[in-house]
C-alpha positions as CSV (number, residue, x, y, z in Angstrom):
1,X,-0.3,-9.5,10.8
2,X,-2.0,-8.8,7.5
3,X,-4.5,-6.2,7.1
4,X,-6.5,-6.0,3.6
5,X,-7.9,-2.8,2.9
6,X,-11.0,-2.9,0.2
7,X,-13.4,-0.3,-0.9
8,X,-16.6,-0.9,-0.1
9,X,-18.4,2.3,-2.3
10,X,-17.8,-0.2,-5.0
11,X,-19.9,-3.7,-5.2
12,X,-17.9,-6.9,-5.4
13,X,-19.6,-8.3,-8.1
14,X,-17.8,-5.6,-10.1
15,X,-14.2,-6.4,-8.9
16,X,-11.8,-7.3,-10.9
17,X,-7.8,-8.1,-10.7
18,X,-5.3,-5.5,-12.3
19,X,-5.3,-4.5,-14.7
20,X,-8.7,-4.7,-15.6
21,X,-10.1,-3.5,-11.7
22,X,-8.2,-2.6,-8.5
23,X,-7.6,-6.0,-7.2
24,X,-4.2,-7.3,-6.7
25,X,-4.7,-10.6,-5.6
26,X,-8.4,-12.8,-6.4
27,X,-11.0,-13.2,-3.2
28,X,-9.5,-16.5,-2.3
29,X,-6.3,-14.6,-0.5
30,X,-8.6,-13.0,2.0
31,X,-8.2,-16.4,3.9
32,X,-4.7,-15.3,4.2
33,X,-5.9,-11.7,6.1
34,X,-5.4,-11.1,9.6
35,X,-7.9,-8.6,9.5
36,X,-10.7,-7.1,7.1
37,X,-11.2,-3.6,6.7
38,X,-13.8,-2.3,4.7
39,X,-13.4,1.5,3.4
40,X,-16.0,4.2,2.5
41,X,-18.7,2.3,4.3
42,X,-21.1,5.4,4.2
43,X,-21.0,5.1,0.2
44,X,-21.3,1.2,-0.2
45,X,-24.0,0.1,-2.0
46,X,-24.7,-3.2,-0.8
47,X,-23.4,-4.0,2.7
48,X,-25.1,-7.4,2.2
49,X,-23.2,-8.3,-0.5
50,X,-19.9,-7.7,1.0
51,X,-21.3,-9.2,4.4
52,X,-22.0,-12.6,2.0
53,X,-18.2,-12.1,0.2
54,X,-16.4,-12.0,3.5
55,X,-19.1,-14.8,5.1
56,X,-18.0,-17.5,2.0
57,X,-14.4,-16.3,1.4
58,X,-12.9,-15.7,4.7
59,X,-15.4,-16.8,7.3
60,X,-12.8,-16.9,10.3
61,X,-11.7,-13.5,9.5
62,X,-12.7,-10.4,11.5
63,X,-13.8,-7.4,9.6
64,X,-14.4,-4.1,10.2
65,X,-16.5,-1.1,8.7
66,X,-14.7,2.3,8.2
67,X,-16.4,5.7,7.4
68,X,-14.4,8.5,6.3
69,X,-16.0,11.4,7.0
70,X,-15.0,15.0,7.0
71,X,-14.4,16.7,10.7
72,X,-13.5,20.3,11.2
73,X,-10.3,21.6,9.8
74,X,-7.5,21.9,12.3
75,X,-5.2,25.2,11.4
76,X,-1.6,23.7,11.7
77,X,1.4,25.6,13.1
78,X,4.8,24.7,13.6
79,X,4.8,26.3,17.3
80,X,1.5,25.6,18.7
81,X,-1.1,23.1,19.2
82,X,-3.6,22.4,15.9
83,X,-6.5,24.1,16.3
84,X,-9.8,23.2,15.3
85,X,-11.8,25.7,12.8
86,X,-15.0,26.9,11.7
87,X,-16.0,25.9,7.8
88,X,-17.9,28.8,7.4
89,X,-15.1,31.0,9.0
90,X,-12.7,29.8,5.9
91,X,-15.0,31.0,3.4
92,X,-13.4,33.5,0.7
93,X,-10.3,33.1,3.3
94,X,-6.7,32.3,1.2
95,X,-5.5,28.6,2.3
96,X,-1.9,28.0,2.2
């Protein structure tokens, strides 16, 4: 299986292959993907746009939106479960 991973807070039209952008291969390898995932979807700019991309270059493909959004910080510990904190509880609090 092949997954490709691309950023959606950016706009295609701006892409570009290194090392001018962050492209490794051009669009035409997307045929090649098992699967599409598109990153940072809370922050893209033009879902349509990316809809369209994936629509001309990879229409068999299935592809997925992803949001990466902050949840509540988890106190870790070597001999006990991670627990789940407050954000307001960490304020003026040393981390590390």
């Amino acid at each position: 299986m092949r997954f490709v991973l691309l950023d959606a807070a950016s706009h295609p039209a701006g892409a570009h292959l290194l090392p001018r952008g962050d492209l490794r291969e051009p669009w035409g390898a997307l045929r090649r993907a098992s699967w599409i995932v598109l990153s940072r979807a809370e922050l893209c700019p033009d879902r349509g746009a990316w809809e369209e991309l994936i629509a001309r270059r990879a229409p068999e493909r299935p592809h997925f939106w992803c949001e990466n959004r902050i949840g509540a910080p988890h106190l870790l510990s070597a001999t006990q479960p991670a627990e789940p904190q407050i954000w307001a509880d960490l304020i003026g609090k040393r981390l590390g």
